[in-house]
N, C-alpha and C positions, 0 to 999 in steps of 0.2 A: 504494500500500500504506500504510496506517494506519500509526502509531505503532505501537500496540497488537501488529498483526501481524509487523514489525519486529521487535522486541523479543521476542516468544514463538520466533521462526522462528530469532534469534541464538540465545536459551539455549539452544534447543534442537539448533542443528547444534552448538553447542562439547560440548554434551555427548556427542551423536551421533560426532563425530570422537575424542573419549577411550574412547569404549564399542567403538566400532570398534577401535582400535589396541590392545587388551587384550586383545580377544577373538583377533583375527589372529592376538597374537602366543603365546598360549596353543595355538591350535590348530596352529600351528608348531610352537612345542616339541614337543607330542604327537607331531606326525607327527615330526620328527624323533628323537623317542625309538625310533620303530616302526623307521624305515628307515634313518636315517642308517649304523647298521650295516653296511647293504647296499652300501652305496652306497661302504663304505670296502673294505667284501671285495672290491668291484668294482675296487679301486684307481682310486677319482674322485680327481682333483687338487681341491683349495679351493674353484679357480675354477670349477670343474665343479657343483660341488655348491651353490654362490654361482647358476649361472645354471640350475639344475635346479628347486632354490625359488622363481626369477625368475620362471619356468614355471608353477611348480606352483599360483602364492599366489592369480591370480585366480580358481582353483576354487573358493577356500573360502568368497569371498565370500557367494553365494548362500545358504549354511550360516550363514552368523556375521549377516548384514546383518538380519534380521529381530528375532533375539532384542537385537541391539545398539540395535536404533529402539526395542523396548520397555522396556530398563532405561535409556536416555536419556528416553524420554518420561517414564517413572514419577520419575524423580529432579527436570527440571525441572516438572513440575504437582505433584507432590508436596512441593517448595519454593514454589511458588505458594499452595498450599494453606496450608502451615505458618504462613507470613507473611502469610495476611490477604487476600493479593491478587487472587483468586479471589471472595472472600467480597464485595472492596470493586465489583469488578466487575460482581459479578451486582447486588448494592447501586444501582449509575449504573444497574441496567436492562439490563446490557449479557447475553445468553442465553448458555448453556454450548455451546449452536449455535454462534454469534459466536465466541465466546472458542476455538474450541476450531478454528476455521474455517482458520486457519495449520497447525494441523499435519495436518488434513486432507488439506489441496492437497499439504502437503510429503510426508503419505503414498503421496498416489495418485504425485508426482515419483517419490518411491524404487521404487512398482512397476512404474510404465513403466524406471523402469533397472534395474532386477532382470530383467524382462524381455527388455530388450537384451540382458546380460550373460549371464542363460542362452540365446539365440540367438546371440550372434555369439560373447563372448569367453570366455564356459567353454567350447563345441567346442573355440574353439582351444588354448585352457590346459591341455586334458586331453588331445589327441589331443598336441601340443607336447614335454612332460614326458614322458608314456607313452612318444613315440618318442626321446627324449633319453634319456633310461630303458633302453627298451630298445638302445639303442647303447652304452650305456656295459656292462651287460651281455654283450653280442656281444664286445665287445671286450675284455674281461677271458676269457671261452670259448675265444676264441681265441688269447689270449696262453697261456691253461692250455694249450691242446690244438692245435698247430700241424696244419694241416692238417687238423683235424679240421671235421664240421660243427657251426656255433654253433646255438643259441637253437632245441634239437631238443624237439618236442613228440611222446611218445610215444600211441599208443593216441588219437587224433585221430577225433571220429565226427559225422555230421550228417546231421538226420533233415528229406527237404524235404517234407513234409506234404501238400501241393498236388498235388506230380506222382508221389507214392506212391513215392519213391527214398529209399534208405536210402546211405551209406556209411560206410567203414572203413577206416582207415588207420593202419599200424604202427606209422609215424612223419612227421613232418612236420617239415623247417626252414626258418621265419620268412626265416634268410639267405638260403640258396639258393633256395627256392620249390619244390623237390623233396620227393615224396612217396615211400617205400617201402610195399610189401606193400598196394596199393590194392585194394580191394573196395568193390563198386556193385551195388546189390539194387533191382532196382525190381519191383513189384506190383504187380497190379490193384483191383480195385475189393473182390473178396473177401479180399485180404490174400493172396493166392495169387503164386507166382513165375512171373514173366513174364522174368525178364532176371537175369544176371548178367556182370558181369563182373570179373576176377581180373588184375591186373597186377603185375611185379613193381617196378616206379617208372613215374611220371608228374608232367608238371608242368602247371598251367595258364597258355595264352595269353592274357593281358590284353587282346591288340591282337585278334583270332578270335573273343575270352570261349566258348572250351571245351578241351578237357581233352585233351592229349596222351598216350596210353599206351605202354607197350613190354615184349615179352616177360610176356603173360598169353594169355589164352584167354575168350573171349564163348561163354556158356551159354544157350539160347533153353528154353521148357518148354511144355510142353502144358496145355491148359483143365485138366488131370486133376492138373496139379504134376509129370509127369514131364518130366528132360529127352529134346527130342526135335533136337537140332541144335548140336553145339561146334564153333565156329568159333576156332582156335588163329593167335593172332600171333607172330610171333619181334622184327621192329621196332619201330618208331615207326609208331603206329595214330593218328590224330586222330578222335576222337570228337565232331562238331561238337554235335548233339543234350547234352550234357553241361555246360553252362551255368554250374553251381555254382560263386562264386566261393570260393576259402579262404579270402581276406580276412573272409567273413561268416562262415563257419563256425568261425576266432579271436573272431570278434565274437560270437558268440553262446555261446559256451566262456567269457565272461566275466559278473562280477555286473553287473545291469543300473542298480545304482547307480553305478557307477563308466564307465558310457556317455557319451557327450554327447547330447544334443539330436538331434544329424545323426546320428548314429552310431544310436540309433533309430529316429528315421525310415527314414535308407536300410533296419533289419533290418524293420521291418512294414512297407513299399511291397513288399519282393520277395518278401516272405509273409504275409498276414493272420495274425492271432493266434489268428483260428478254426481257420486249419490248423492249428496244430502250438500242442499245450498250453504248449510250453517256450516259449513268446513271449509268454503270456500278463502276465508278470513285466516285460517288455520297454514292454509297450501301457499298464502300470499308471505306470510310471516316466515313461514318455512324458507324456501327461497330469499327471502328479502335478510335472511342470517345468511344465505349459503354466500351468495353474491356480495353478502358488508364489506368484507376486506378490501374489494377492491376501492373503499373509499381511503385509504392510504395511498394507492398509486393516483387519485383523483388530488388530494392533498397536495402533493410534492407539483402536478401539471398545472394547478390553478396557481399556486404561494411562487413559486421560484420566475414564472414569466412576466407578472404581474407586478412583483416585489422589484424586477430590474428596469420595470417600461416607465415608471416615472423619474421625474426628475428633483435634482435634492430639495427644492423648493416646496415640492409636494409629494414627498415619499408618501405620504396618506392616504392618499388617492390608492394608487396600487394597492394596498391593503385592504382596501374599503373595496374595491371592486374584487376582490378576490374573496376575503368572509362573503360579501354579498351574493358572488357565485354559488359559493360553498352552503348558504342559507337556502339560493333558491333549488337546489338540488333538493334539500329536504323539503322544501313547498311540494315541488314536482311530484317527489316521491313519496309522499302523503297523498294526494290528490291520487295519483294512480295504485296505491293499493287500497285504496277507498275505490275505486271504480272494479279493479280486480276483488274485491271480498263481496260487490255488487254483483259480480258473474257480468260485468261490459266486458274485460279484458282476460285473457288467458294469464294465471298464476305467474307461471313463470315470465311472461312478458311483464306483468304491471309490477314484479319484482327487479326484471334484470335491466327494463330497455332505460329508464332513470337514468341508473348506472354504464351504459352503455352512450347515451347520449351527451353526455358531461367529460367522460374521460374522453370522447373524442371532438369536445371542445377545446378541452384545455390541452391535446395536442398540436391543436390547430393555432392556438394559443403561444403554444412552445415552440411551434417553427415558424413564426412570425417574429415572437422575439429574436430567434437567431439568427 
C-alpha cells in the first residue's frame, strides 16, 4: 500500500470512528426517550436495562453505518480539497480514479461487513432484545396478576393463502402457548366452505408440528355451501393435517421493519408473497437488507465527486448536494417499497432499482469530475 493510500485510509477511518460514535449514541438517546419508560413500568433493574441496550445496539448499526461513511468521507476530501491537496495531486498526474482508489476498497470492506452484520449479527440482536424484552415484560404481568396468564394476545388471526385456511383466535398466550375460542375456515378454490372447525382451547405440538384441539365440533359443507356432516368432540382431538405454526402467525402480526433477515426468510419459504398480499411488505424488506450494502459503494460515488467540484469559497455546496443526494435516495426508496408492499411493483425491483438508479448517478457523477 502506497503512502498516498495510507494516509487517505487513516483520515478517513479516525473520522469514520467519531461519525460513528455520535451517530450510535444519538440514536440511543432516541430510543431510549421512546422506551426506556417501558422498561421502568416493567420494573427493569439498571443492570437489566444496561444488558437490554447491550442487545439492542448492534441493530442500529446497519441504520447509522452508511450515513456515518458519508459525513466522514465528505469532511476528510473536503479538507483535502480546502488545503490544496487534491489540486496538488491531480497536478503530479496523479487521477481522481487513483486518489480516490482507498476509499473505494474501504467502501466495498464496509459493504461486505454491512452484509455480515445484516446476516449473522442483526438476527441475532433483534430476535436477542425482543426476547429479553419480552421477559422482562412477562415478568412484570405476572408479578401484577398472580396466577394469571402473561403476554395474552387478544383477537389473534392468520390468513394461509396457499392452502385457502383462514383462522381465529380469541386469544392467544406467548407464555403458555395456549389458545382460546379457536376457529379454522378452510375453502376451496371458489372461496366457498369446505371445512370448519370451532374449539374451545388448543395448543400447538412443536415436536408433531400440528394443532391439538379440545371440546369444539368439525363442520364438513357441501359443493352448494350447505352444511352437510358435524362431527362434535368433547376431548383432546389432534389435528395432524393443521401445520400452522403460531410462532409465524406472531411473526407476521409484526412490522416487517423490525424483522431480521431469518425471520423473513423463514415467513416467505412457508409462503410465497404471491399467496397472500400481507407478505408482500415482508418480500420488499427482505430484498431491500439483501441489496443495503450496496449503499456504501453509493457513499464513496456521491461524497468524493461532489466534495472536489466546489470551490474553497463554497466547499458547502458540494456537501449539501451530496447529503441531499444521499436523503433523496431514501425518499425514493420509501416511496417504492411503499408501492412494492402495495403489489404496483415486483419485490425485488421496488427493493433493488432505488439502489440501482443512484449508484449509477453518482458514477456519472464521478467521471464528470474526472
Amino acid at each position: 500500500m502506497r503512502l498516498l493510500d495510507r494516509y487517505l485510509l487513516a483520515e478517513w477511518l479516525k473520522a469514520l470512528g467519531l461519525a460513528l460514535g455520535a451517530t450510535l449514541a444519538v440514536l440511543l438517546l432516541e430510543d431510549m426517550y421512546g422506551n426506556l419508560g417501558d422498561l421502568v413500568a416493567d420494573h427493569a433493574h439498571p443492570r437489566e436495562v444496561i444488558i437490554y441496550y447491550g442487545l439492542l445496539l448492534p441493530s442500529f448499526l446497519p441504520a447509522v453505518l452508511p450515513m456515518s461513511q458519508l459525513l466522514s468521507l465528505l469532511f476528510i476530501v473536503g479538507n483535502l480539497h480546502r488545503n490544496h491537496e487534491i489540486t496538488a495531486m491531480r497536478a503530479a498526474g496523479v487521477s481522481l480514479w487513483r486518489i480516490a482508489r482507498p476509499l473505494w476498497i474501504g467502501g466495498a470492506a464496509l459493504a461486505l461487513l454491512l452484509g455480515w452484520f445484516d446476516a449473522v449479527v442483526v438476527p441475532a440482536s433483534v430476535k436477542d432484545s425482543r426476547e429479553f424484552r419480552d421477559h422482562l415484560h412477562r415478568q412484570a404481568e405476572l408479578a401484577a396478576h398472580p396466577g394469571g396468564e402473561a403476554a395474552l394476545i387478544t383477537q389473534l388471526t392468520y390468513d394461509n393463502g396457499p392452502l385457502n385456511r383462514r383462522w381465529f383466535m380469541d386469544s392467544f398466550s406467548t407464555d403458555t402457548r395456549i389458545a382460546h375460542g379457536v376457529h379454522v375456515y378452510e375453502f376451496n378454490a371458489q372461496g366457498g366452505f369446505l371445512r370448519t372447525i370451532d374449539a374451545y382451547e388448543g395448543h400447538f405440538d412443536p415436536a408433531a408440528v400440528d394443532w391439538v384441539l379440545s371440546q369444539g365440533r368439525e363442520t364438513y359443507f357441501d359443493p352448494n355451501g350447505a352444511p352437510k356432516q358435524l362431527v362434535p368432540f368433547a376431548g383432546d382431538r389432534t389435528f395432524a393435517e393443521l401445520h400452522d405454526d403460531p410462532a409465524r402467525m406472531l411473526t407476521l402480526r409484526q412490522d416487517a421493519g423490525r424483522l431480521s433477515l431469518d425471520e423473513l426468510q423463514s415467513a416467505l419459504t412457508q409462503a410465497p408473497a404471491g399467496g397472500n398480499p400481507a407478505l408482500d411488505a415482508y418480500a420488499v424488506e427482505y430484498y431491500s437488507i439483501l441489496t443495503r450494502p450496496l449503499i456504501c459503494l453509493l457513499a464513496v460515488g456521491l461524497a468524493v465527486p461532489l466534495a472536489v467540484a466546489g470551490v474553497r469559497a463554497s466547499a458547502m455546496v458540494g456537501a449539501s448536494k451530496a447529503v441531499g443526494l444521499f436523503f433523496l435516495y431514501y425518499i425514493v426508496s420509501g416511496v417504492s417499497t411503499h408501492l412494492g408492499s402495495q403489489h404496483y411493483l415486483p419485490a425485488i425491483a421496488a427493493a433493488g432499482l432505488p439502489i440501482v438508479v443512484m449508484l449509477g448517478l453518482s458514477m456519472w457523477l464521478f467521471r464528470r469530475a474526472a
